[in-house]
Structure formats: C-alpha cells, structure tokens
C-alpha positions as CSV (number, residue, x, y, z in Angstrom):
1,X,104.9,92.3,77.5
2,X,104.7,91.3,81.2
3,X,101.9,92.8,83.2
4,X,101.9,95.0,86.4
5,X,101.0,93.0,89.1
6,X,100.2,94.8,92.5
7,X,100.3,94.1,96.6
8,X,98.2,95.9,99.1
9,X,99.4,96.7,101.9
10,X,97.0,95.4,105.3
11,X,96.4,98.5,106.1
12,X,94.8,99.4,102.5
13,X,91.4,98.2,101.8
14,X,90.2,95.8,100.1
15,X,87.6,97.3,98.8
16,X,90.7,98.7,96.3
17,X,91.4,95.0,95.2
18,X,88.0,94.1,95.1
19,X,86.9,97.2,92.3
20,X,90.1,97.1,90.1
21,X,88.9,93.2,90.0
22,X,85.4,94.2,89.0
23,X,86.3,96.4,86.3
24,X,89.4,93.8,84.9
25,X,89.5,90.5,86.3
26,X,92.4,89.5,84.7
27,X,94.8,92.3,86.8
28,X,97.0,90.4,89.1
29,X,96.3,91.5,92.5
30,X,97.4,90.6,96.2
31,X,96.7,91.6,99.6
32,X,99.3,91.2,102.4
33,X,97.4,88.6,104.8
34,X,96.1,86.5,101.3
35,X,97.0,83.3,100.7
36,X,100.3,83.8,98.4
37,X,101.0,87.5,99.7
38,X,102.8,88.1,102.7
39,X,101.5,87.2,106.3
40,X,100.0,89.8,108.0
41,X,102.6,91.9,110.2
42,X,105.1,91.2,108.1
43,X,107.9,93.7,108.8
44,X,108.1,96.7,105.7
45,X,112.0,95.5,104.6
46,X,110.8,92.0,104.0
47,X,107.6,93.4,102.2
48,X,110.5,95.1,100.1
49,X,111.9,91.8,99.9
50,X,108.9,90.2,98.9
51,X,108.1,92.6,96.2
52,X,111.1,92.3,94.8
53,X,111.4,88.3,94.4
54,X,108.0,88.0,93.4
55,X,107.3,91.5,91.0
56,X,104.6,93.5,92.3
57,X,104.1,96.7,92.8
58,X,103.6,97.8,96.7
59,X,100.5,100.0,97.3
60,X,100.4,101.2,100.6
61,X,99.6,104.1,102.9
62,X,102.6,104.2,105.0
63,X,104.7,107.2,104.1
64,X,106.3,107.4,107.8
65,X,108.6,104.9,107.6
66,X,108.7,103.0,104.1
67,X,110.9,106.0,102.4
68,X,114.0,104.8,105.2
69,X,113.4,101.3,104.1
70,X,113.6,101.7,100.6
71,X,116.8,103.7,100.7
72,X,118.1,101.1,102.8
73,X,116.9,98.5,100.5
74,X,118.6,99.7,97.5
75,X,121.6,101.3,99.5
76,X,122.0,97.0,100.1
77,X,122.2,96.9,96.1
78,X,118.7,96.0,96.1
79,X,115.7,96.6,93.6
80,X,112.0,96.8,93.9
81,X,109.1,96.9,91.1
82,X,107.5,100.2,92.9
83,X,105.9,101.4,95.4
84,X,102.2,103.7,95.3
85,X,101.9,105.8,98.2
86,X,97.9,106.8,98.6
87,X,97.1,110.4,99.3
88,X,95.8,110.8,103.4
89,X,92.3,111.6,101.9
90,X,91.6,109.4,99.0
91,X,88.3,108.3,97.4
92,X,88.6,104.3,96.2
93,X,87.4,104.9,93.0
94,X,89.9,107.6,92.3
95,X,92.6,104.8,93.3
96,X,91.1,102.6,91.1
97,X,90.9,104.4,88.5
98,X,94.9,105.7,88.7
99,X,95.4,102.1,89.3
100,X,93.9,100.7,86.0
101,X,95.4,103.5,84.4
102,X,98.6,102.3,85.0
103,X,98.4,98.8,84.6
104,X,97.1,100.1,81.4
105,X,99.4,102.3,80.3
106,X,102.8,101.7,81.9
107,X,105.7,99.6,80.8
108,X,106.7,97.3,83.8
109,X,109.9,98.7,84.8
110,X,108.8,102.3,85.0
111,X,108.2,102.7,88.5
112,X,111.3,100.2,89.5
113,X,112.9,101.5,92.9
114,X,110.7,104.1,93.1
115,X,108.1,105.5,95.4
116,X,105.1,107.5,93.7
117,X,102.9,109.3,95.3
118,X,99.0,108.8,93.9
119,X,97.1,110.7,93.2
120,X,98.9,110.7,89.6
C-alpha cells in the first residue's frame, strides 16, 4: 500500500518535520524551501499544483486564503492528496502525534481534495 507522504508549509516549523522524523524515520516528509519541495514563496495554487503531481499531503497554517485556492483548484478539474490545516494554538507534539496517527492509520486517498482541520 503506498504511504502518506507530507509537505510543510514555510510557514510551519520544522521542528514538526524534525519530531515525526525522530519517532519514524522512514515517513516521507518535505518542507517548502528543502531541496525537492517547493522554493520558498512559492505562490499557494502552484503549491496545490505541486502537491498534486508529486503526492503529498499539504500541512500548513494558512486558513485565509488556501480554502479559495482549493475550490479553484478543483473547480479547474483538479485533484489534490490533502491538505492539514493546524489549529491557531497548537502544541508540536500534539501535531505530531495526529500526524503519525495518520500516516498510520489512513488509507492514502482518504483526505484527497480535502482540507481537514487538526486537531483530529
């Protein structure tokens, strides 16, 4: 079965990447501004782009402005793997943990053109 793989947003920190790494080193994850990932100030449509070609998961803290974008992204007959939208107060533990969880638990597709909102 294919894995979850996830992309943090720049604005998310790493510190996220770093402890779901920690705990299991074999999760697949990217930070916008890393080598493979995105440059940084990439615009949010071709993040959705991105994320789409490449299937990861989003995890960011915009909730402003990436709701418009995704409509219009899939309004274009587009599709995305997900995106995780973090709480405004959030510990990073708690988002690892809902993280792991997850990429646990979840089948790949189950959070395709959606946004969810963490804390699960």
């Amino acid at each position: 079965m294919k894995q979850i793989r996830y992309l943090l947003d720049e604005n998310v920190p790493h510190a996220i990447r770093d402890g779901l790494l920690r705990r299991r080193p074999e999760v697949e994850i990217l930070a916008v501004g890393s080598e493979i990932a995105p440059p940084l100030s990439t615009p949010d449509p071709e993040i959705l782009s991105w994320i789409e070609r490449e299937g990861y998961i989003l995890i960011t803290e915009n909730r402003s402005t990436m709701p418009q974008h995704l409509r219009d992204h899939l309004e274009a007959g587009r599709h995305i793997p997900g995106i995780f939208i973090l709480p405004r107060k959030y510990t990073i533990g708690g988002v690892i943990e809902d993280l792991l969880l997850i990429w646990e638990a979840a089948y790949p597709d189950e959070y395709q053109d959606k946004i969810t909102y963490l804390p699960l």
